[in-house]
N, C-alpha and C positions, 0 to 999 in steps of 0.2 A: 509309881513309875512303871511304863510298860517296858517290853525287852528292846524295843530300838531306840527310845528314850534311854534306857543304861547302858547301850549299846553306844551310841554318842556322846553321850557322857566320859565313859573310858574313854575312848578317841582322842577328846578333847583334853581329858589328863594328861595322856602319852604325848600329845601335839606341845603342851606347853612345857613338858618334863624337855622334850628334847629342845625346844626354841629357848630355854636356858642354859644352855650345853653349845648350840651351832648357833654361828651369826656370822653374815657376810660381810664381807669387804669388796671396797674396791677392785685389788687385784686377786681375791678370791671369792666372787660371788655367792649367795647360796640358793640351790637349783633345788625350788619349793614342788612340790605334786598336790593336788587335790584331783582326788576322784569325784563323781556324783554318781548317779545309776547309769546314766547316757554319756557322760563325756567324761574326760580326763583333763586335768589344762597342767602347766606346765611353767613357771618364768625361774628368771634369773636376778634377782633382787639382791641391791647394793645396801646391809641396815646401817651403813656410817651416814649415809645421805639420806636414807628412807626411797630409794628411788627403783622404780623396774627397769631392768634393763633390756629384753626381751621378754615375750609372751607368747606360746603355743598353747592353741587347743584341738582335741577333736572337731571335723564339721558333721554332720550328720554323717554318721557308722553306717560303711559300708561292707568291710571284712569283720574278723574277727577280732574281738576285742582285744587279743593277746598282740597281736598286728597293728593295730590300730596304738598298741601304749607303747611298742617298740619305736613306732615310726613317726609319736611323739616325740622321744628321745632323741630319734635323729636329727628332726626337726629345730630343735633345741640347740642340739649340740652346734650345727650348722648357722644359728643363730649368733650363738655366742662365738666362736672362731670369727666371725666375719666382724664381730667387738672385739677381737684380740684377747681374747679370753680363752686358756686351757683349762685351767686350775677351777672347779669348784667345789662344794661343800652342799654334801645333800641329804635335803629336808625332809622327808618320808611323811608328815606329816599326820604322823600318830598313825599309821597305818602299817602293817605288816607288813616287814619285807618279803614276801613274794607276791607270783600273779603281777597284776598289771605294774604294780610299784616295783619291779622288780625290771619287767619288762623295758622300764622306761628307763629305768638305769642303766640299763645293759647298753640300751640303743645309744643312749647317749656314750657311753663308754665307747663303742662304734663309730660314731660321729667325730670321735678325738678328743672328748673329755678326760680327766685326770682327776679322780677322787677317793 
């Protein structure tokens, strides 16, 4: 196994350690993140229903990638408000809390999310 193969491997650990721990609701959704190398995406997923309730991504990166995950978040956030939704529950998705996962959180906290 090479280093970015055990490198997603963990990832993939820490994504399920926590998706045993966090699950959304209806009136608390949970605000998922995946990264790749070029984008970020972003939703709001109800797991009582199995259903997406909103969905953001990057379109081809313009600014800065810090910029770019922040204004994800707001995105999101602005999303989910206009679903009457404050309250969520978020998913980090086996990745570190900081840097862009971090970024996006923030933004969305700015947007008038509550988590």
């Amino acid at each position: 196994m090479n280093n970015s193969q055990h490198k997603t491997a963990q990832r993939l650990r820490r994504r399920m350690r926590i998706r045993a721990k966090v699950s959304g609701t209806t009136e608390r959704p949970r605000l998922s993140v995946f990264k790749s190398n070029q984008f970020i995406y972003a939703q709001l997923i109800d797991d009582t229903t199995g259903t997406t309730l909103a969905a953001v991504s990057t379109e081809k990166s313009k600014g800065k990638p810090l910029a770019n995950a922040k204004e994800i978040g707001v995105a999101i956030a602005k999303l989910a408000m206009a679903k009457k939704v404050e309250k969520v529950v978020f998913d980090r998705g086996g990745y570190i809390y900081t840097g862009k996962i971090k970024a996006v959180a923030d933004g969305a906290r700015e947007g008038g999310l509550i988590f």
